[in-house]
Every structure is written in structure tokens, then in C-alpha cells.
C-alpha positions in Angstrom: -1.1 0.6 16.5 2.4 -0.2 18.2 3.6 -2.3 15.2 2.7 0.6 12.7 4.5 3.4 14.9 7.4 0.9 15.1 7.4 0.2 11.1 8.0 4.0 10.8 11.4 3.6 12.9 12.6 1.3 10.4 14.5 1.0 7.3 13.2 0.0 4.3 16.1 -2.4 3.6 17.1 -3.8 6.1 14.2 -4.3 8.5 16.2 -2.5 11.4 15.4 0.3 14.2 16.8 3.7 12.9 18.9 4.2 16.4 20.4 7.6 16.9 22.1 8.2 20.3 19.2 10.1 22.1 17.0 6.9 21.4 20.4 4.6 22.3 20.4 6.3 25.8 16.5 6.6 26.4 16.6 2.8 26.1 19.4 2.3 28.4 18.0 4.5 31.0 14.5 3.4 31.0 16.5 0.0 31.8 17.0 0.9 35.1 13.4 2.1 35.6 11.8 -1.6 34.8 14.5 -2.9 36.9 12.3 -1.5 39.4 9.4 -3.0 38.0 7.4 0.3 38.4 7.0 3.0 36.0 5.4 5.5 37.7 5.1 9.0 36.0 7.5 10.4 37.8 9.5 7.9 36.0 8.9 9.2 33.1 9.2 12.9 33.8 12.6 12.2 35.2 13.7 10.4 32.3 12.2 13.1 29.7 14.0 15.8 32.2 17.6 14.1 31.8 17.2 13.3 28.0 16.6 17.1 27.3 19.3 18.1 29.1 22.2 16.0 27.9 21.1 16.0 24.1 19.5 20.0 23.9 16.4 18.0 22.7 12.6 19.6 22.9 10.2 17.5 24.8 7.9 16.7 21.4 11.0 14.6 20.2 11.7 13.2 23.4 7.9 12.0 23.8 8.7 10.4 20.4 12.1 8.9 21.8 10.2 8.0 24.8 7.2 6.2 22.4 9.7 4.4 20.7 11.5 3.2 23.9 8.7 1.6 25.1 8.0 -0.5 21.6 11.8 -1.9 21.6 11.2 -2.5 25.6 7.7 -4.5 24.6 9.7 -6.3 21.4 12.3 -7.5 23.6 15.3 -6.3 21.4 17.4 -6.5 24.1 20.7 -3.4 24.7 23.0 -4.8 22.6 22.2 -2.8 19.5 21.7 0.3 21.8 25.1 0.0 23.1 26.9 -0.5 20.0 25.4 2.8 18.5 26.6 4.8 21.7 30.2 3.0 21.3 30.1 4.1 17.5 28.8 7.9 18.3 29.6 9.1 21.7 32.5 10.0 23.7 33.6 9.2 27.0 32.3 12.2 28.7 29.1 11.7 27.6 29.1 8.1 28.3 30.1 9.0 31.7 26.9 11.2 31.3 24.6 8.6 30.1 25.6 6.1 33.0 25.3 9.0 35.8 21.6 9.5 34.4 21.0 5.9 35.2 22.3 6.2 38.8 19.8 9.4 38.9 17.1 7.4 38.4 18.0 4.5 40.2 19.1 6.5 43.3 16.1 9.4 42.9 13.4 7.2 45.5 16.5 6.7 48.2 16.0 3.1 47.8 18.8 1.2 45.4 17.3 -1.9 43.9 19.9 -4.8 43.4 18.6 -4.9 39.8 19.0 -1.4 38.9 22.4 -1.6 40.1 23.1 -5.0 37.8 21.6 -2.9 35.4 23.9 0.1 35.6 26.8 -1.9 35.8 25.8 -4.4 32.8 25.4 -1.1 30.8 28.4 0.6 32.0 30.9 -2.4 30.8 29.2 -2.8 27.5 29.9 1.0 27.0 33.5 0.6 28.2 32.9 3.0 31.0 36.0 2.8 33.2 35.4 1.6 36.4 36.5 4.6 38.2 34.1 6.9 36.2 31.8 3.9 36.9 32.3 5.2 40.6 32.6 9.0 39.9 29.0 8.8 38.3 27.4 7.0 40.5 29.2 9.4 43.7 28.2 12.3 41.1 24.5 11.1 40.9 24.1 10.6 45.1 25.4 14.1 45.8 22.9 15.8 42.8 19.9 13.4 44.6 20.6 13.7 47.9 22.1 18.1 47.7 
């Protein structure tokens, strides 16, 4: 069933993922949610909750981002050619947004994982986040969690 929901995702000629930024960032932020090595549906609701925000998506399509999340996480394709299509598509600001997401999640249960923060930061340099907005999301995301 998975394989045949993941051949729809891709292109006929050259055997790749069709990866638009709302996809790009579900897989990045559910990154920090199997750092934890827990997804619990409040996981998930959070993560569907963020995604419509930032991208003005409905939740039918972000069930379907969320689907197809889950088959690249099981197919072990790695970040690498989620990155790239937010470096190609996406500004800094929403970048920033992207990586202050992640620190939602990651900060949402009061307890910060040394993974999910490895995580974060892995993601944040390969998006060529500055380090200080880096810090301003992550300061950003603790006053939102904890206010």
C-alpha cells in the first residue's frame, strides 16, 4: 500500500519525490519528533497545526503532506534533498519560521532532548540559518511554549 501511495509522489522520469516546500518542512519538522523517539498524536496535531499556519494550507493536504512524510521517514531518504528544495524556494524569514517550528515541537513537553536539539541545529546549518536567528527562534519558540 505504502510503495503505491509513494509511486504517486513521483515522477515519471526520473524516479524522484515531487518535493514542494510544505512537504520539505513537514519532513524536517517531523525530524525532531522521532528524535524523541515517540510520536504520540499530539505530535502529530502539533505538527499539522504549525504546517497550516505557515503555508495557509487545509488540513486534507496536510494529512497528505503528513502521509507522505512518513513514507520518505520509512524509505530512509535522509534531509538532504529536503533542504536543498527549501534553499532553492524559501526565504530567510521563512526559514527562520521553519526552524522556530522545530524548536515548538521540541520544546512543547518542557523537556529538550539532546537529539532534537542535534536535530535542529543539523537542519538549521544546512538551511543557512544564521546563528543568531538560530538563537532568535529558538528564544521565540520558549516564550510562545512557555506564555
Amino acid at each position: 500500500m505504502f510503495s503505491r501511495l509513494l509511486d504517486l509522489f513521483r515522477t515519471e522520469t526520473q524516479g524522484e519525490l515531487q518535493i514542494d516546500p510544505p512537504l520539505a518542512a513537514a519532513v524536517l519538522m517531523f525530524e525532531v519528533v522521532w528524535a524523541a523517539h515517540e510520536v504520540s498524536d499530539a505530535d502529530v496535531a502539533l505538527v499539522t497545526e504549525l504546517l497550516v499556519v505557515q503555508f495557509a494550507l487545509d488540513e486534507h493536504r496536510v494529512a497528505e503532506i503528513i502521509a507522505e512524510t512518513r513514507i520518505s521517514h520509512d524509505e530512509s531518504v535522509g534531509v538532504f534533498p529536503f533542504t536543498r528544495v527549501i534553499n532553492e524556494n524559501l526565504a530567510e524569514e521563512q526559514k527562520y519560521q521553519i526552524i522556530k517550528s522545530m524548536w515548538t515541537i521540541a520544546l512543547v513537553d518542557n523537556e529538550l532532548d539532546v537529539l532534537e536539539e542535534h536535530t535542529i541545529r543539523r537542519i538549521a546549518d544546512l538551511i543557512y540559518l544564521p546563528h543568531a536567528r538560530f538563537i532568535a527562534a529558538k528564544k521565540a519558540a520558549q516564550s510562545s511554549v512557555s506564555g
